[in-house]
N, C-alpha and C positions, 0 to 999 in steps of 0.2 A: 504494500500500500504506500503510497506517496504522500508525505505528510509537509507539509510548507510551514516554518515556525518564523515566527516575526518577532522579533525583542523590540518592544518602543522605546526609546530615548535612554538606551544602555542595549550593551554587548553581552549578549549571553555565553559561558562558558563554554566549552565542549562537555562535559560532565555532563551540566544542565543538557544539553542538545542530547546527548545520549538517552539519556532517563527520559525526556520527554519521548521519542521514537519508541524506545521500549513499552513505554503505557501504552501510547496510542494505537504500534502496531498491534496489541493485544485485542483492543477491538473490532479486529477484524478476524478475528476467531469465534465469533458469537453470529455471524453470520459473513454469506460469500457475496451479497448483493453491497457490500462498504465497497467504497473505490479509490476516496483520498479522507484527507484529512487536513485543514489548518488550524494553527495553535498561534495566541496571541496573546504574548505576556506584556504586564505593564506595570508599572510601577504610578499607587495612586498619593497625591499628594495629601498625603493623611500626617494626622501628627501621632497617631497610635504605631500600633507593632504592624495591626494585618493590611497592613499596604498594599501587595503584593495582589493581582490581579490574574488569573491565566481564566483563556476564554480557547473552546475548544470547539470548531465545527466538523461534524463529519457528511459528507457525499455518500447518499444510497443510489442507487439506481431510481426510486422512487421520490425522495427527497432530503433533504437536509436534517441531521439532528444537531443540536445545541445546550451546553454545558458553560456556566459562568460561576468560579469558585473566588472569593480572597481571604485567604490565607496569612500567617506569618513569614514564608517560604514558598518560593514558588514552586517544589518539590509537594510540598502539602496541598497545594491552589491546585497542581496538574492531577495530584493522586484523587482528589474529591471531584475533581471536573470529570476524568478518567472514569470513576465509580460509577457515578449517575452519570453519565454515557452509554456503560454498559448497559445496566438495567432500560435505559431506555430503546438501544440496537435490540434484547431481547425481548420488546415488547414488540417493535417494529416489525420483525422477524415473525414472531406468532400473528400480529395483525395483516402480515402480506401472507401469509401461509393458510389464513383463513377464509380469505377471498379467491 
């Protein structure tokens, strides 16, 4: 699966880039109709800890799913955007399998 990651207004590490690919390729194991994926982190101007922004779109064959977590770490914002991704690729999945 082909996943496009955008850092806003900062460089994302390799680390970061890795672990991101990792989660995301993973939902494309809950179904074969996923085809890409983009991931958009941001850093929000908050004066708390959960700044940190990752927003996650996935391409079905049928349409778009969407995930928006912030977090303290953007490891934490991709792994909760990642989660409820899933759950919702295998709802998607069961609702095109029923029609």
């Amino acid at each position: 699966m082909q996943v496009k990651i955008q850092s806003i207004h900062f460089d994302a590490d390799r680390h970061l880039l890795e672990f991101i690919h990792k989660k995301v390729d993973k939902l494309g194991q809950y179904y074969d109709g996923v085809m890409g994926g983009e991931v958009f982190l941001r850093l929000e101007k908050a004066h708390d800890a959960q700044n940190k922004i990752a927003e996650i779109k996935i391409q079905t064959r049928t349409g778009d799913l969407f995930a928006k977590r912030q977090c303290r770490t953007f490891e934490e914002a991709v792994t909760e955007s990642a989660e409820a991704l899933s759950m919702q690729v295998k709802r998607h999945k069961e609702k095109v399998r029923g029609n």
